[in-house]
C-alpha positions as CSV (number, residue, x, y, z in Angstrom):
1,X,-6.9,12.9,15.3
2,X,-4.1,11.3,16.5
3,X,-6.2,8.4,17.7
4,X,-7.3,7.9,14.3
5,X,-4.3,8.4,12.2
6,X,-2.4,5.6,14.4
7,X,-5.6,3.4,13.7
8,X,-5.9,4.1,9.9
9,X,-1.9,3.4,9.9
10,X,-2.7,-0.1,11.1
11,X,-5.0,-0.8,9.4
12,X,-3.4,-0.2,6.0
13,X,0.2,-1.8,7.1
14,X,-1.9,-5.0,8.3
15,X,-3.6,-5.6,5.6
16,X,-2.0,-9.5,4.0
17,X,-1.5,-8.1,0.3
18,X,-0.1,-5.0,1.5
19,X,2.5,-6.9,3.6
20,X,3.3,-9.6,0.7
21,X,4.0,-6.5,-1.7
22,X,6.7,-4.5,0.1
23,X,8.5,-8.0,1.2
24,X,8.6,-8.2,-2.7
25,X,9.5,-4.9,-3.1
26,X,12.3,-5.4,-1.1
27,X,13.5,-8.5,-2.1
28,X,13.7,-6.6,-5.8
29,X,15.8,-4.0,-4.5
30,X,18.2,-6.8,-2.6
31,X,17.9,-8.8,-6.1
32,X,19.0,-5.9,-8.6
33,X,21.8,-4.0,-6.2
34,X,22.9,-7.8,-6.0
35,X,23.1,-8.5,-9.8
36,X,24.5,-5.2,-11.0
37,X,27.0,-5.4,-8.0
38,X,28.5,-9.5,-8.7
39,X,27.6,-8.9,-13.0
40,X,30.2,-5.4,-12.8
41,X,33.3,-6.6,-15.3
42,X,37.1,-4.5,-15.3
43,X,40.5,-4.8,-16.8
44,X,43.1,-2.3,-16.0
45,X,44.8,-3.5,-19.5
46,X,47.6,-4.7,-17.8
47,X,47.3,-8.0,-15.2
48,X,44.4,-7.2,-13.0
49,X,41.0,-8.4,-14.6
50,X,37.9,-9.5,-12.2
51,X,34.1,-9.3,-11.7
52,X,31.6,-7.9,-8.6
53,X,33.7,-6.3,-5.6
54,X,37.4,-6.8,-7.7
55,X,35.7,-5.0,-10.6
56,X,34.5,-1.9,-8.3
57,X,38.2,-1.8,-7.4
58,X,39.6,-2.1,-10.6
59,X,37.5,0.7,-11.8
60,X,38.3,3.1,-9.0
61,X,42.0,2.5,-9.3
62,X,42.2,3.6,-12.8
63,X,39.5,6.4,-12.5
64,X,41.5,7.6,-9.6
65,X,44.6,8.6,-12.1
66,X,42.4,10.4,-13.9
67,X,40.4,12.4,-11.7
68,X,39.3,16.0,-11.7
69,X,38.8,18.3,-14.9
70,X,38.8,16.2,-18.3
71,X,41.2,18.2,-20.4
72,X,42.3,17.4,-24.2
73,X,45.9,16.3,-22.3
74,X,44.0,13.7,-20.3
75,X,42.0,12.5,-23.7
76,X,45.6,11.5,-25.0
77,X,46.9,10.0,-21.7
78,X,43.9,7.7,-21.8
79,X,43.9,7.1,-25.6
80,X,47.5,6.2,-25.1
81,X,46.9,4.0,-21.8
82,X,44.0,2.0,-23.1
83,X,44.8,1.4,-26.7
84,X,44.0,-2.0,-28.3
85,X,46.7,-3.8,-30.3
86,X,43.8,-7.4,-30.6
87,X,41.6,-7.9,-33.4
88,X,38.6,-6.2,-33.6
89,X,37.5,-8.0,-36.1
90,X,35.2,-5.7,-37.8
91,X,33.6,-4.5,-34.3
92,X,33.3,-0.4,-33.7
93,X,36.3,0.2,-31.2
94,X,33.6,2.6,-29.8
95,X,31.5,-0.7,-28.2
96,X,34.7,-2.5,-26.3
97,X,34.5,-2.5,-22.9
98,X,37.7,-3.2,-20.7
99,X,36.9,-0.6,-17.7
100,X,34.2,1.8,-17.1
101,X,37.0,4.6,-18.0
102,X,37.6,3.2,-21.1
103,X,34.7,3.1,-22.3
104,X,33.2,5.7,-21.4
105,X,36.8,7.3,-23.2
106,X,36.5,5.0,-26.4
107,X,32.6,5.7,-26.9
108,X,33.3,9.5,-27.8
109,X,37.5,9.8,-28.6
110,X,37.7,6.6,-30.3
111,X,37.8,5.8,-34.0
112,X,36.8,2.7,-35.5
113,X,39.8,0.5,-34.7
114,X,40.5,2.5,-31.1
115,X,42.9,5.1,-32.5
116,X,42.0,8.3,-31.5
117,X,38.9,10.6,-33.8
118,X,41.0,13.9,-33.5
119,X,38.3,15.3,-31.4
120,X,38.7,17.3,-28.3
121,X,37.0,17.5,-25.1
122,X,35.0,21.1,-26.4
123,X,33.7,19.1,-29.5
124,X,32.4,16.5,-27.6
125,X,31.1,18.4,-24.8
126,X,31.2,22.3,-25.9
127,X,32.1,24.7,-23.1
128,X,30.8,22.6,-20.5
129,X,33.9,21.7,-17.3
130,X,33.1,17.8,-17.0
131,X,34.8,16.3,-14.0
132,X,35.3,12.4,-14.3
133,X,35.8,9.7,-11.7
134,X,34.2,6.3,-11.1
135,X,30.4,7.0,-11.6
136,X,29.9,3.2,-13.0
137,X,28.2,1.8,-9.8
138,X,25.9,5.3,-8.9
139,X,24.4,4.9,-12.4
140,X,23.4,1.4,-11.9
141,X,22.1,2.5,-9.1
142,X,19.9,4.8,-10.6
143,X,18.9,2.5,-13.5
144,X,17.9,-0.3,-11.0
145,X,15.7,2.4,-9.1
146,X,13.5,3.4,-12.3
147,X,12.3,0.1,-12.1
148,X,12.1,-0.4,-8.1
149,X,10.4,3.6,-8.2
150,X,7.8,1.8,-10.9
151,X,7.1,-1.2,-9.2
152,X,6.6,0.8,-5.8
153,X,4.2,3.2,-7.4
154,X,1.7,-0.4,-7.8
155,X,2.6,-0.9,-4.3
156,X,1.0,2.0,-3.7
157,X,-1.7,2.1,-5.1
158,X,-2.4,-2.0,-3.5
159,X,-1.8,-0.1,-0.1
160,X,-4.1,2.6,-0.8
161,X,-6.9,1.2,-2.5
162,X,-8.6,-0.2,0.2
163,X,-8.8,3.1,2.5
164,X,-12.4,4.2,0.9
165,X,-13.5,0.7,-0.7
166,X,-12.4,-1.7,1.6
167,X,-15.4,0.4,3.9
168,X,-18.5,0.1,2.4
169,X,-19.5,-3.4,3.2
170,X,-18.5,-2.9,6.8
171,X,-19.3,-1.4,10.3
172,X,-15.8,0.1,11.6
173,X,-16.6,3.3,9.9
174,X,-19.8,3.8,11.1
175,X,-18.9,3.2,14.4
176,X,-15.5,5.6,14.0
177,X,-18.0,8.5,12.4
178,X,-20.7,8.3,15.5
179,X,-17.3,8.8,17.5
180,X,-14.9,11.2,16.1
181,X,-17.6,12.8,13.2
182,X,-17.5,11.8,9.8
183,X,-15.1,15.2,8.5
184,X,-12.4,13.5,11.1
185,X,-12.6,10.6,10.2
186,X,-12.3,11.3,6.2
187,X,-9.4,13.8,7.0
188,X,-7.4,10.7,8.9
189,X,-7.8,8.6,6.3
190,X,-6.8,10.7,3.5
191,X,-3.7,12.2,5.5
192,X,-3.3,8.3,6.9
193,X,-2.7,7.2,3.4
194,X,-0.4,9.7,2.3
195,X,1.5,9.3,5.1
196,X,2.1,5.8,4.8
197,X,3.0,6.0,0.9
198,X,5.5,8.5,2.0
199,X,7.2,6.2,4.7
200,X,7.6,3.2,2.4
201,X,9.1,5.7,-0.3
202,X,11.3,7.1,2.4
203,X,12.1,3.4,3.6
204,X,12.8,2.0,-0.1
205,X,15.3,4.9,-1.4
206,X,17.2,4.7,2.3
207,X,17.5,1.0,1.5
208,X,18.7,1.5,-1.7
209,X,21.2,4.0,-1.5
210,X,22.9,3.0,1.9
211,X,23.0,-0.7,-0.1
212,X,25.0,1.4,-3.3
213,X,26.9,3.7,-0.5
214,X,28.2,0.5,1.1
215,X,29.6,-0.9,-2.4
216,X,30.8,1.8,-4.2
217,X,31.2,4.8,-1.9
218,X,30.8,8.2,-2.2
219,X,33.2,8.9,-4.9
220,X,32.1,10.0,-8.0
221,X,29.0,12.0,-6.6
222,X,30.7,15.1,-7.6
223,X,31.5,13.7,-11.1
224,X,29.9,14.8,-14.6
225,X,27.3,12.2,-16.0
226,X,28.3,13.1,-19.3
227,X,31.3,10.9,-19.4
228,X,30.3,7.4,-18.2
229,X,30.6,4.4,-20.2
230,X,28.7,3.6,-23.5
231,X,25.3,2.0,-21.9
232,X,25.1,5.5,-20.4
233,X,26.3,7.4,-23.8
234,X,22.8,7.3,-25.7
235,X,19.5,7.7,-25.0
236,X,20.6,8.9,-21.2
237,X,20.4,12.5,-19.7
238,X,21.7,15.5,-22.0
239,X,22.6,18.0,-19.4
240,X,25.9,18.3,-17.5
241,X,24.9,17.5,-14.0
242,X,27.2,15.2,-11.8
243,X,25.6,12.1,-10.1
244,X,24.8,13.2,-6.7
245,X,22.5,16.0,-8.9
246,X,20.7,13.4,-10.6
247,X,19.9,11.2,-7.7
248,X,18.2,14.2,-6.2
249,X,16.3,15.0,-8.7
250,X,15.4,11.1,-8.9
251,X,14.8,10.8,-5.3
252,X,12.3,14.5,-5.6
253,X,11.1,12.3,-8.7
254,X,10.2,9.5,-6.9
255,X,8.2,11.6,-4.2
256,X,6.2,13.1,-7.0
257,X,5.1,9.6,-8.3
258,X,4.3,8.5,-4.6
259,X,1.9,11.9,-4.5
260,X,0.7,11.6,-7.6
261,X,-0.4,7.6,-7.0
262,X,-1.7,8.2,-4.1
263,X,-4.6,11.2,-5.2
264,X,-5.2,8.5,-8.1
265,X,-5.7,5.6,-6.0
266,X,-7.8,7.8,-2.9
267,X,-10.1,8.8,-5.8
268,X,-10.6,5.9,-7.0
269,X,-11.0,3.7,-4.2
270,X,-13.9,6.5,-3.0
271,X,-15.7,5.6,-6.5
272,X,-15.4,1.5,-6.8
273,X,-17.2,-0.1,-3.9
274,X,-15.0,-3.5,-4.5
275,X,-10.9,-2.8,-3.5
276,X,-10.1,-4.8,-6.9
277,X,-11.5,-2.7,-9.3
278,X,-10.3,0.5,-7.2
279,X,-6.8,-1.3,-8.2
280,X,-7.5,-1.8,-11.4
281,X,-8.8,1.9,-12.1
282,X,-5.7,3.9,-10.1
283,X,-3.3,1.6,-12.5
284,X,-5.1,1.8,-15.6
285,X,-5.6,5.8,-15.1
286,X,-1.6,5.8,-13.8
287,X,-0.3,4.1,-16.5
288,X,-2.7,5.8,-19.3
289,X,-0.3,8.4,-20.6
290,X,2.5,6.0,-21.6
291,X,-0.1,4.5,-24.2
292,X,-0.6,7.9,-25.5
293,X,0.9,8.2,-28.9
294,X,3.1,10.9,-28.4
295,X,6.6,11.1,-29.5
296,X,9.3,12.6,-27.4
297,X,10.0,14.7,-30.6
298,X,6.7,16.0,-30.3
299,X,5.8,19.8,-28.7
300,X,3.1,17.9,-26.4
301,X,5.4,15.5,-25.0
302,X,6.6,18.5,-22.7
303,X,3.1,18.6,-21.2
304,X,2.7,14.5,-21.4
305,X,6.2,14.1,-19.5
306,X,4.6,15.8,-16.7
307,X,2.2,12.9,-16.4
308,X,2.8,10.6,-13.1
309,X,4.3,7.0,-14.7
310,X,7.4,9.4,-16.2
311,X,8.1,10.6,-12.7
312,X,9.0,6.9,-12.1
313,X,10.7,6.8,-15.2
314,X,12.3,9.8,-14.5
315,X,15.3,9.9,-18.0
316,X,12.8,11.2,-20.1
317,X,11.2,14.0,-18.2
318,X,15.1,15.1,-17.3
319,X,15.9,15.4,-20.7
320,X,13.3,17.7,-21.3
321,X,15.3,21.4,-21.9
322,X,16.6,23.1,-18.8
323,X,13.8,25.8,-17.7
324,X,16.8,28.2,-16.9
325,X,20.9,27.8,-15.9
326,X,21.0,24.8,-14.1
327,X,17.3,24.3,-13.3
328,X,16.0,21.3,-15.2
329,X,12.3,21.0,-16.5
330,X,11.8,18.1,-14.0
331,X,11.0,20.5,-11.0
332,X,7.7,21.1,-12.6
333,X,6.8,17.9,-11.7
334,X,6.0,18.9,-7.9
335,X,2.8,21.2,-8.8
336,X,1.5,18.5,-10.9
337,X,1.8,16.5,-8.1
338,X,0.4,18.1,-6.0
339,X,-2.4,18.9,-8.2
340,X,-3.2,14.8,-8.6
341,X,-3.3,15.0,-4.5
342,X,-5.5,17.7,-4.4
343,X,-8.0,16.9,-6.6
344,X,-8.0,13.0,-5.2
345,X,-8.4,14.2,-1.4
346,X,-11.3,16.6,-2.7
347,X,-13.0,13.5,-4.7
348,X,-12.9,11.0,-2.4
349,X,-13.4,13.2,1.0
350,X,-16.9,14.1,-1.4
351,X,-18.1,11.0,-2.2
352,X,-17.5,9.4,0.8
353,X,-18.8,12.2,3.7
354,X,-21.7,11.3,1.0
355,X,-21.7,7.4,2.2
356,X,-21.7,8.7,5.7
357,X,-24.8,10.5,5.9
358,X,-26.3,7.7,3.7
């Protein structure tokens, strides 16, 4: 078995497209950390104003005064720090970005012209304890990797494809089956390709994280996603979870989509003779359920969230309510997972033992 896992490994890793498509892969994941890293703005609202690595700094320097617990004493000492004597000039005070802090303070204490609302920090956030710090760069990180997690889920299924497909015009299998037996040689190449959609996962999130650890550090891991600046303060996660949580859950997300791709494509691939339209069918099936119409207001977007493609997406399906405590709806996503790999190893180790004694 070992023999043949080693040679089904090969096979899929040497295969021309395959090789194109995770250089490109790659050279996304350089391309975004890159851009969100040099396009990062800060102004302490004194002297020091820059952009990229000076902007990381500048952040960090002002989130460091403010560390810890946000308290309704802190909510002043900010309002008081950061408040704007320009011209707003008809502009919501709530949109001006200066720092991370800032805005991520202005987008919920502000008024209109950057006074303060005459909130406090339990009418914003309830009973919940939110710890601040700089969590700027770790949620860029997280946005760039729903769409690297998206496009590597195609990669996929262009890696996979051609494990069942790409062996019906030709002789390899035939002479593997007379060899090994056709049940080993079936179980290699359906444990083959998981194995290698798992590695390039594994090898794309390591790249990206040591890439964000190596600009922005471990601080803020520990810090509330709740209060981050105002591209964060909408239509983001509602629950109180700090950073390092979240990528957790996005990294366990991003496994579920690799599973989930992978039964889809396996299927597939044992049903089309031709590796193009075993493609075309594992995307059209993946990406099915986003064309569903199905609100997020609606009672079957629960069971529709579940779906692979908002895996990869992953901010919807977290915002789903908490299944209990701290446990977030999100976890159910590993038995539907593994449910789309069980049922894809079943179909296509049944149709193709089939081929064999044909």
């Amino acid at each position: 078995m070992k023999t043949l896992l080693q040679y089904e490994l090969r096979k899929l890793f040497s295969k021309r497209l395959t090789q194109v498509t995770l250089i490109g892969l790659l050279l996304l994941s350089v391309l975004l950390g890159f851009s969100s890293y040099h396009n990062m703005y800060a102004f302490d609202g004194k002297s020091r104003e820059g952009t990229g690595r000076t902007a990381v700094e500048i952040d960090k320097s002002v989130a460091e005064k403010y560390e810890g617990i946000l308290t309704d004493k802190k909510v002043q000492q900010m309002m008081t720090e950061f408040q704007t004597t320009r011209d707003l000039h008809g502009m919501n005070a709530a949109y001006l970005y200066q720092n991370a802090l800032q805005s991520s303070l202005f987008c919920r204490f502000s008024d209109l012209n950057g006074g303060w609302n005459g909130l406090s920090v339990s009418d914003v956030f309830g009973k919940e304890e939110i710890r601040i710090g700089y969590t700027y760069g770790w949620l860029k990180t997280s946005k760039n990797m729903v769409r690297i997690i998206v496009v590597l889920s195609f990669v996929i299924a262009i890696l996979v494809a051609p494990v069942f497909s790409g062996e019906y015009g030709g002789v390899d299998n035939i002479i593997l089956t007379s060899k090994y037996g056709k049940t080993k040689c079936v179980t290699a190449k359906i444990i083959g390709s998981i194995l290698a959609a798992l590695m390039v996962t594994s090898a794309v999130l390591a790249i990206n994280l040591a890439d964000a650890f190596i600009r922005y550090g471990s601080s803020g891991l520990d810090c509330s996603i709740l209060f981050a600046p105002a591209d964060f303060a909408t239509e983001y996660i509602p629950f109180n979870i700090t950073c390092g949580t979240l990528l957790k859950y996005q990294i366990l997300l991003a496994f579920t989509s690799t599973i989930s791709i992978t039964g889809i494509t396996l299927a597939a691939s044992a049903v089309c003779k031709n590796q193009m339209a075993a493609l075309a069918a594992s995307a059209a099936i993946y990406i099915f359920p986003i064309m569903l119409p199905v609100s997020e207001t609606s009672s079957l977007f629960k069971i529709v969230a579940l779906l692979p493609p908002y895996h990869a997406q992953f901010v919807s399906l977290m915002s789903v309510e908490q299944i209990s405590g701290n446990v977030l709806y999100a976890l159910m996503a590993v038995p539907v997972a593994l449910i789309f790999m069980g049922i894809g190893a079943f179909i296509s180790r049944r149709i193709f033992v089939k081929h064999q004694v044909s």
